[in-house]
N, C-alpha and C positions, 0 to 999 in steps of 0.2 A: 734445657736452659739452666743455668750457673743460679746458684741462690741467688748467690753478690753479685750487685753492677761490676765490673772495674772502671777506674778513674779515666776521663778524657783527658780533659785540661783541669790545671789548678791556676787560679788567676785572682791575683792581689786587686786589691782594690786602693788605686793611686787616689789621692786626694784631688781634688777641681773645684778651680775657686768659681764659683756660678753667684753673681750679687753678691748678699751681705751675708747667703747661707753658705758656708763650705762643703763640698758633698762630696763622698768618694763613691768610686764608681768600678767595680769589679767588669763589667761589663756593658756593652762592647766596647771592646778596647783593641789593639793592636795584637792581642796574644787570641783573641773567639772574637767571633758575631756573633751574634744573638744564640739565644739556647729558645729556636722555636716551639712555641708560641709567645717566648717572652721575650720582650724586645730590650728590653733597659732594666738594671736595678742601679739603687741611689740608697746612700747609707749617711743621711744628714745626722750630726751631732754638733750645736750649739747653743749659745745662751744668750738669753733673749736682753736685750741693752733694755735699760732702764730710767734712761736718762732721753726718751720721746715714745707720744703714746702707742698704746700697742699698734692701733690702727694703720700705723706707720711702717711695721717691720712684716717680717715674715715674707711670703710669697705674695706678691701684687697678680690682681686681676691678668688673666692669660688664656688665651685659648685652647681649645683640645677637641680632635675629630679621629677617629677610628677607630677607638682601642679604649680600653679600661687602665686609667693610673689608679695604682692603688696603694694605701698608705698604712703601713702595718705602725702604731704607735707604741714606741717602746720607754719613754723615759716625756712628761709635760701632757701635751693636747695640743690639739688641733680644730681652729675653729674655720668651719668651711660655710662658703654661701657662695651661690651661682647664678648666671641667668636663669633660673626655672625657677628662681625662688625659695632653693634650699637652701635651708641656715642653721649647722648643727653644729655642738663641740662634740670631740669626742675624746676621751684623756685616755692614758696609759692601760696597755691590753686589749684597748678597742684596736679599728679597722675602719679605714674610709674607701669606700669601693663603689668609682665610680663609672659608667658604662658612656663615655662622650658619645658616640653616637655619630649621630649628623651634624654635630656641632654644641659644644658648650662654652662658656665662660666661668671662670670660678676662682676664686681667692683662699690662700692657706696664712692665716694668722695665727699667733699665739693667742688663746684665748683669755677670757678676765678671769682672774684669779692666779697666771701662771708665776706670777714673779715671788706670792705671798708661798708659793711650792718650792722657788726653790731656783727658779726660771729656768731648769737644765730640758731641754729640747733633743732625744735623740729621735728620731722613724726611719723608716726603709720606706722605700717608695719602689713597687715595681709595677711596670707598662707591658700590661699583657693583649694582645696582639688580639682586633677583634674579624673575624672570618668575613670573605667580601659578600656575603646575603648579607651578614649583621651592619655592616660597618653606616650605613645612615638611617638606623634604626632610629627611634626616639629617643633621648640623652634620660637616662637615669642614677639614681643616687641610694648609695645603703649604706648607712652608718650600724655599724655593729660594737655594738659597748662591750667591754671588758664582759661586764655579769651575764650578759647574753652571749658569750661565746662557752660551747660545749669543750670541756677539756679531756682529757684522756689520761690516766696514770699507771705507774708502774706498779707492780707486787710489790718492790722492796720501797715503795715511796721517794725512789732518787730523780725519776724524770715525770717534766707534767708536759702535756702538747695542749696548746690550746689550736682546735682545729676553726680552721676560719671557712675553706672554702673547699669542697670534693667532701671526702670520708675516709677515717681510720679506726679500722676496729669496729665497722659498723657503727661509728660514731659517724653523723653527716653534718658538715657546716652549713650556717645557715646565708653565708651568701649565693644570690642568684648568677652565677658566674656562666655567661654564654656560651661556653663548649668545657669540654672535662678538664677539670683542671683539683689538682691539689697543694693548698698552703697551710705547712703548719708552721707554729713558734714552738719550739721546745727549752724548755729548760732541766735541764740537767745539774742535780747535785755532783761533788766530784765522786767519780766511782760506777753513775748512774749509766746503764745503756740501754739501747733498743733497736728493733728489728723494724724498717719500716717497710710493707709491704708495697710495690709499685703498682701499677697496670703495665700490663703489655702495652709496650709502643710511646708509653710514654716518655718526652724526654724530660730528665731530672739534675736537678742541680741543689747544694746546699751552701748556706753563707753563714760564717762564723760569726758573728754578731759580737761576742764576745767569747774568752775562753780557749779550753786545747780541746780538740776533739780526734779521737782515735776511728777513720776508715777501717771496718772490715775489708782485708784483701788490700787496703791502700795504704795509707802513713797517714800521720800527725799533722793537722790541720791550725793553724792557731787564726788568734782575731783578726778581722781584714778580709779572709780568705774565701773565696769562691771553690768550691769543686762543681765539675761539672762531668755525668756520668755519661759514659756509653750504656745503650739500649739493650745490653746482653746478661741478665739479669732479671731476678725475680723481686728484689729491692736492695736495699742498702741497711748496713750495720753501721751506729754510731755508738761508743764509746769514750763517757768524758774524763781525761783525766786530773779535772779543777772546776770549780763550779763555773758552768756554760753557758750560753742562748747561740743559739741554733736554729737558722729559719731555711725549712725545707721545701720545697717545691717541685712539681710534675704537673704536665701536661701533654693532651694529645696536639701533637706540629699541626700546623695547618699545610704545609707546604702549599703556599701561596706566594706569589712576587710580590716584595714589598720596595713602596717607594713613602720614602718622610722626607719632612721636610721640618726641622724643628718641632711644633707640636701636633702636626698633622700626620698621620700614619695611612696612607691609601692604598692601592695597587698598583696605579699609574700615577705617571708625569700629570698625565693633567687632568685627574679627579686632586690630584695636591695643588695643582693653580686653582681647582674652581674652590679648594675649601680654602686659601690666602682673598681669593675673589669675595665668598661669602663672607666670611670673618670681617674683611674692609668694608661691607657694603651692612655691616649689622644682621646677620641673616641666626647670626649662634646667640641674638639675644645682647641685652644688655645688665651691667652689670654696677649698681650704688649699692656702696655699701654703706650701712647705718652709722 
């Protein structure tokens, strides 16, 4: 097997105007499907109005059945509460990582205090794909802060990875993530590189968050930017040439048939009627917020 992945696709992340949040979206798009087991990323950067209360903006109450959205926070906070009764903020560095299940309802707010910060809002959000034993499991919630995330660093002190979910370097994140899967954030001084070891089988992709970032074996990557690798490979080489963030990703595919339907994610046509069915009939809970 080759040290290096080589490059699949490389795929821009167009802007989509989604409500009052604007979100770009690398993926899926008309250039890749999905990079199984993930289904969606979303790259929100806004600022939060200040002219009505917070309670008013952000993400309104919505539903979610099969799969884990998850919110990697890069720049404000995020204040979450669901029908099971979770109500967490979590600010910049943390991770909101949540497992819908058989059905949840939940809301993404700017939390209090954000406007006195600065009110700049950026996260990633990615919809990781839940296996069809897991998929009407019981709905869970793991907010992981900033100070409780394990980081990783380099000898020359130019990159730091905060490891959220899988392991590097025998470092292991502390989310419960339902089949193998690996996310890191890195950041990179300019100059700073690193070797990041895969698993076999997994597939893998990385999003330029910000910054230039140099592929081993590939080219010059800049902000926006999705790469997403072939399976032929023992990892991938990143090298940044300007101070960077870099959010990395692997996982084992499930290869499973997948059918959505907006926030439903099933295997069939009509396990996606019975979760629009339940959702209408109250069955994911309900959802006041304070």
């Amino acid at each position: 097997m080759n040290r290096y992945r080589s490059v699949k696709h490389v795929l821009y992340a167009d802007l989509k105007e989604m409500g009052e949040v604007p979100v770009r979206q690398p993926f899926p798009s008309v250039h890749a499907d999905r990079v199984d087991p993930f289904l969606l990323l979303h790259h929100l950067q806004w600022k939060v109005p200040d002219d009505r209360p917070l309670r008013h903006t952000g993400v309104d109450p919505h539903p979610h059945r099969g799969f884990s959205p998850v919110t990697f926070i890069i720049k404000g906070g995020v204040h979450h509460r669901d029908s099971r009764g979770n109500n967490s903020v979590v600010w910049a560095g943390g991770t909101q990582w949540m497992h819908a299940g058989r059905g949840i309802i939940h809301s993404e707010r700017p939390p209090e205090g954000i406007l006195e910060k600065g009110a700049e809002q950026e996260m990633l959000q990615l919809w990781v794909n839940s296996p069809a034993s897991r998929k009407m499991d019981q709905p869970a919630y793991f907010a992981l802060h900033a100070e409780d995330t394990p980081v990783v660093k380099d000898t020359a002190g130019l990159v730091q990875i905060r490891v959220i979910a899988g392991e590097l370097n025998g470092v292991k994140g502390p989310v419960p993530a339902l089949t193998p899967v690996n996310t890191f954030m890195a950041e990179f001084k300019a100059g700073g590189e690193y070797e990041f070891a895969l698993p076999a089988g997994h597939h893998a992709f990385i999003y330029v968050v910000h910054g230039v970032v140099e592929v081993t074996g590939g080219s010059v990557y800049t902000t926006y930017h999705a790469v997403v690798f072939n399976d032929d490979g023992e990892g991938i080489g990143l090298k940044a040439d300007a101070d960077s963030l870099v959010f990395i990703a692997s996982g084992q595919p499930l290869n499973e048939k997948i059918a959505a339907n907006g926030p439903f994610v099933m295997n069939t046509e009509t396990e996606v009627l019975e979760a629009m069915r339940d959702y209408r009939m109250g069955k994911m809970g309900i959802l006041i917020e304070d």
